[in-house]
C-alpha positions as protocol buffer text, in pm:
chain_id: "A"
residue {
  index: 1
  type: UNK
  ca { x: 449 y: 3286 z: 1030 }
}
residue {
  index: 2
  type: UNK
  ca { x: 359 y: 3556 z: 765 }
}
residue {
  index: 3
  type: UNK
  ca { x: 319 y: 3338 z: 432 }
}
residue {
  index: 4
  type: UNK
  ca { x: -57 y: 3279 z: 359 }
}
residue {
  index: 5
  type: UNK
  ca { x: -283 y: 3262 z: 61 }
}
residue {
  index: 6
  type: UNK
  ca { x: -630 y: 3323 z: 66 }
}
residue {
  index: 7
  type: UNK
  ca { x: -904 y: 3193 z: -221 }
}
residue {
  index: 8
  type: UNK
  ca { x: -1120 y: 3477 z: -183 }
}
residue {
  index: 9
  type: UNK
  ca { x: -1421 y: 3660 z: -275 }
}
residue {
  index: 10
  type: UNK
  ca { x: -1527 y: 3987 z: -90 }
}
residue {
  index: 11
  type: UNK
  ca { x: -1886 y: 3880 z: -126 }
}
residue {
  index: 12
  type: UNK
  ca { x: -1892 y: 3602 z: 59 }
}
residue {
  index: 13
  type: UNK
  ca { x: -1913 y: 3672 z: 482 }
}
residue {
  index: 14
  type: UNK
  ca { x: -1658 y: 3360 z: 552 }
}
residue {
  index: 15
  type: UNK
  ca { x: -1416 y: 3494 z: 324 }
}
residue {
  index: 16
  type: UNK
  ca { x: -1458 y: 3845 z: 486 }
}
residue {
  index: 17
  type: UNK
  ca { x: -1397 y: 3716 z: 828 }
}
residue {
  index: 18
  type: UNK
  ca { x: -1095 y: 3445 z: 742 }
}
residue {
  index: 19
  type: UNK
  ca { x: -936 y: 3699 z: 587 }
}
residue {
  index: 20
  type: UNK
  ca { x: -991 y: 3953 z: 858 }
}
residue {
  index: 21
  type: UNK
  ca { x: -896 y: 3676 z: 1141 }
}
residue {
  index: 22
  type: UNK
  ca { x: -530 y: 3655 z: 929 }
}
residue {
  index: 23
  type: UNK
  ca { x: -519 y: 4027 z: 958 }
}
residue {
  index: 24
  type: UNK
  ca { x: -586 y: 4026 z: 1334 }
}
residue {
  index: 25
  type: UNK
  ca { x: -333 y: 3792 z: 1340 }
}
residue {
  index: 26
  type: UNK
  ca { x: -99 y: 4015 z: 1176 }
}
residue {
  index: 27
  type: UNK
  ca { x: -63 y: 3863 z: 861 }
}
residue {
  index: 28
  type: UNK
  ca { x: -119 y: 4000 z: 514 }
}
residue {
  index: 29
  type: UNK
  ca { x: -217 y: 3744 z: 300 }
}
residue {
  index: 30
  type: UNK
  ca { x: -147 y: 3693 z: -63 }
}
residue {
  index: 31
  type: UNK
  ca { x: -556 y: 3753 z: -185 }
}
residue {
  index: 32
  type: UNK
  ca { x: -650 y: 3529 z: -510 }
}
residue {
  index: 33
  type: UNK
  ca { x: -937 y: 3673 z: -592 }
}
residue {
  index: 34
  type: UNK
  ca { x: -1060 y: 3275 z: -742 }
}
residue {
  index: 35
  type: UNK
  ca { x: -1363 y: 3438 z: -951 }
}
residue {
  index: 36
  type: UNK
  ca { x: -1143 y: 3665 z: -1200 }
}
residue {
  index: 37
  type: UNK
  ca { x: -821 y: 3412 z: -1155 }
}
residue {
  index: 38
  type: UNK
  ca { x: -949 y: 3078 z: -1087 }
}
residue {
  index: 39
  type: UNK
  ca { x: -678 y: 2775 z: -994 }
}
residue {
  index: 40
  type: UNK
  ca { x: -606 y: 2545 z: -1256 }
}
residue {
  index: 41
  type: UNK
  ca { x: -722 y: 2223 z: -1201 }
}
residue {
  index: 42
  type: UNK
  ca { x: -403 y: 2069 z: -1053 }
}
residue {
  index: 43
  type: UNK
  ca { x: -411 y: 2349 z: -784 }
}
residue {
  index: 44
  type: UNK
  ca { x: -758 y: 2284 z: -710 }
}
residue {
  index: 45
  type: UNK
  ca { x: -714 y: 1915 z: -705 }
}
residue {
  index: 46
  type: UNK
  ca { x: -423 y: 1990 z: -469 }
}
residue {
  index: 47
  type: UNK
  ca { x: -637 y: 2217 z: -234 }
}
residue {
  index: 48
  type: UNK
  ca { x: -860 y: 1947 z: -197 }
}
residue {
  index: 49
  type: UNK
  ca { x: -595 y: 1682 z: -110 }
}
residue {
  index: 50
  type: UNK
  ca { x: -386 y: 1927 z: 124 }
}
residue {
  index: 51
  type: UNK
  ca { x: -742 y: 2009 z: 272 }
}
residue {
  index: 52
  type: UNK
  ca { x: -832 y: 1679 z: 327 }
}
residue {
  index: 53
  type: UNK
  ca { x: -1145 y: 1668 z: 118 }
}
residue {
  index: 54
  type: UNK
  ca { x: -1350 y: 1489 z: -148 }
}
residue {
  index: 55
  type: UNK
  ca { x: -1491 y: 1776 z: -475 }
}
residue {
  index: 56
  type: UNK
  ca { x: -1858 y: 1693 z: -369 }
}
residue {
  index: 57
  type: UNK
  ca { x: -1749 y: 1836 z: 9 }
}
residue {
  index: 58
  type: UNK
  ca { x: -1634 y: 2154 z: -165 }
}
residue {
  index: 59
  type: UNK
  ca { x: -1900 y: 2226 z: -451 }
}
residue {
  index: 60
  type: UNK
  ca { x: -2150 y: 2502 z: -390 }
}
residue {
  index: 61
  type: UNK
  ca { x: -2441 y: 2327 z: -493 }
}
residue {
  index: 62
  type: UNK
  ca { x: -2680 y: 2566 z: -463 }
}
residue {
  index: 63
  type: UNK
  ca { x: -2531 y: 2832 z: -754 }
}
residue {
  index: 64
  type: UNK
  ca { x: -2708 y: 2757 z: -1090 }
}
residue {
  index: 65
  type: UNK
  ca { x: -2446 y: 2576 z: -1312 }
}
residue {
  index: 66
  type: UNK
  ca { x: -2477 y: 2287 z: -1029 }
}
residue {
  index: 67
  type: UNK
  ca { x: -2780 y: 2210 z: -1121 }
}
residue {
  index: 68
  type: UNK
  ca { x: -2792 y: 2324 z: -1475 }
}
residue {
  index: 69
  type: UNK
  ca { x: -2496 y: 2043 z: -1527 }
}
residue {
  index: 70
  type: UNK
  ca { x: -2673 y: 1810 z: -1313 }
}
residue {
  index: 71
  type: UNK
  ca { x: -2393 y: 1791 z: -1080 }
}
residue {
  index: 72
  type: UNK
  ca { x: -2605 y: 1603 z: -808 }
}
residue {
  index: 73
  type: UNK
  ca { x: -2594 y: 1276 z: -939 }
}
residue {
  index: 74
  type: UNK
  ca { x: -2419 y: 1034 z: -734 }
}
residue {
  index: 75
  type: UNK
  ca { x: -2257 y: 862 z: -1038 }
}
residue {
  index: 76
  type: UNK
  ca { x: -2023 y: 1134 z: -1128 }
}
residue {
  index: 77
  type: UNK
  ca { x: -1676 y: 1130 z: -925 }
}
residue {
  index: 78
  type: UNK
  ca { x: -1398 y: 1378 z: -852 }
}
residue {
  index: 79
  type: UNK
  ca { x: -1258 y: 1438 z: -1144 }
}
residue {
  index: 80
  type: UNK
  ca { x: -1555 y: 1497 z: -1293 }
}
residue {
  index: 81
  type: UNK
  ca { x: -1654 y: 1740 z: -1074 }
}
residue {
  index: 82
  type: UNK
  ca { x: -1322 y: 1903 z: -1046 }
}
residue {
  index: 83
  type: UNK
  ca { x: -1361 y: 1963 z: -1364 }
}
residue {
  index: 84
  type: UNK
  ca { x: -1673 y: 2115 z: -1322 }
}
residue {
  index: 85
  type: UNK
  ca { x: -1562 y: 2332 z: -1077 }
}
residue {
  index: 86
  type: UNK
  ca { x: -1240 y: 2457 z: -1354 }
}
residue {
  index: 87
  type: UNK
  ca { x: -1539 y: 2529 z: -1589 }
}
residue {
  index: 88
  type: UNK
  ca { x: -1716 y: 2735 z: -1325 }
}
residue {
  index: 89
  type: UNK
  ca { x: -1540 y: 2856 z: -1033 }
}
residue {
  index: 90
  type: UNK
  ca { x: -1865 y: 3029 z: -908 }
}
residue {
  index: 91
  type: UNK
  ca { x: -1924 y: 2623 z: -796 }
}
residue {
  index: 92
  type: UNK
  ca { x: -1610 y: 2664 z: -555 }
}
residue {
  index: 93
  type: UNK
  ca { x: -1607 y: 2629 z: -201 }
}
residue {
  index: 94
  type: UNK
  ca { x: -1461 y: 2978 z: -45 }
}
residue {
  index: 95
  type: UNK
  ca { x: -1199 y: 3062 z: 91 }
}
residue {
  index: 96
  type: UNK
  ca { x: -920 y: 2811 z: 62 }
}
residue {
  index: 97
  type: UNK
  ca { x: -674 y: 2965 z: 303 }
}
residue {
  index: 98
  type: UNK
  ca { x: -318 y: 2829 z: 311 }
}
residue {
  index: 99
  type: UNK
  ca { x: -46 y: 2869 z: 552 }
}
residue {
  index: 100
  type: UNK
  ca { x: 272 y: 2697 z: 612 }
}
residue {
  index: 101
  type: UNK
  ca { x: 44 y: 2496 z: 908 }
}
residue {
  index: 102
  type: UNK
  ca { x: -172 y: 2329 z: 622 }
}
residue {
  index: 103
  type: UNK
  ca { x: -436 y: 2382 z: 401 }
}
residue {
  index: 104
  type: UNK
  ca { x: -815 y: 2468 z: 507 }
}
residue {
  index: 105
  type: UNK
  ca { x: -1157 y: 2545 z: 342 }
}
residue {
  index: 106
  type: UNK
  ca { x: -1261 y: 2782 z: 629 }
}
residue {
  index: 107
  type: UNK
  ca { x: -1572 y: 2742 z: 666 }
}
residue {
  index: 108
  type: UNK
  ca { x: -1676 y: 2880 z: 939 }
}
residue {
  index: 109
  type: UNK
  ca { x: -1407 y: 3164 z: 928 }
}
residue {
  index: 110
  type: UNK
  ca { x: -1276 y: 3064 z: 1235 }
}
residue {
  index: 111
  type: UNK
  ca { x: -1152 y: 2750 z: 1134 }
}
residue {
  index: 112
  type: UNK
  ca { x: -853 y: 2972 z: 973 }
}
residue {
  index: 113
  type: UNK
  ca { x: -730 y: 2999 z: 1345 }
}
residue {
  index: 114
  type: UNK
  ca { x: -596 y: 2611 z: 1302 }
}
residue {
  index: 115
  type: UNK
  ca { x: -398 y: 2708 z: 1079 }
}
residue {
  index: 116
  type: UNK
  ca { x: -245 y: 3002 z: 1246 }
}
């Protein structure tokens, strides 16, 4: 298997070490760098389907438009914080890695390895 994509930014430690786990793997992933070229909000509602996971399990909640948009309260659903996440992709869970085997937010890097 060679075909992977990576949601990454090179500041982040997990996104460091997924990406260098594909390497080690021998794969070269395709690197969206999700900061300067966010996903649309179809792909990122589709990361979080393939990935198996609800937006409040992949918001960073501790980066300041989460609270400046009062993104904790329980009353607001997916979509609306989908969108939120569109607006701000700083509020993103990194990295997204995808492989032919699935789609993962790899968090702990390791967690690429299931998908190798």
């Amino acid at each position: 298997m060679t075909d992977a994509t990576i949601y990454h930014n090179a500041r982040c430690s997990n996104s460091r070490g997924a990406l260098a786990l594909l390497r080690e793997a021998g794969i070269e992933p395709v690197i969206i760098d999700y900061l300067k070229d966010p996903p649309d909000r179809a792909t990122l509602a589709r990361l979080l389907r393939d990935a198996g996971l609800g937006a409040r399990e992949a918001i960073r909640t501790k980066e300041a438009p989460y609270a400046a948009l009062h993104l904790d309260d329980p009353a607001l659903d997916d979509d609306a914080l989908i969108d939120a996440m569109v607006a701000n992709p700083v509020l993103i869970q990194r990295p997204f890695v995808v492989t032919g085997n699935g789609t993962r937010l790899c968090r702990p890097p390791e967690l690429v390895r299931t998908l190798l």
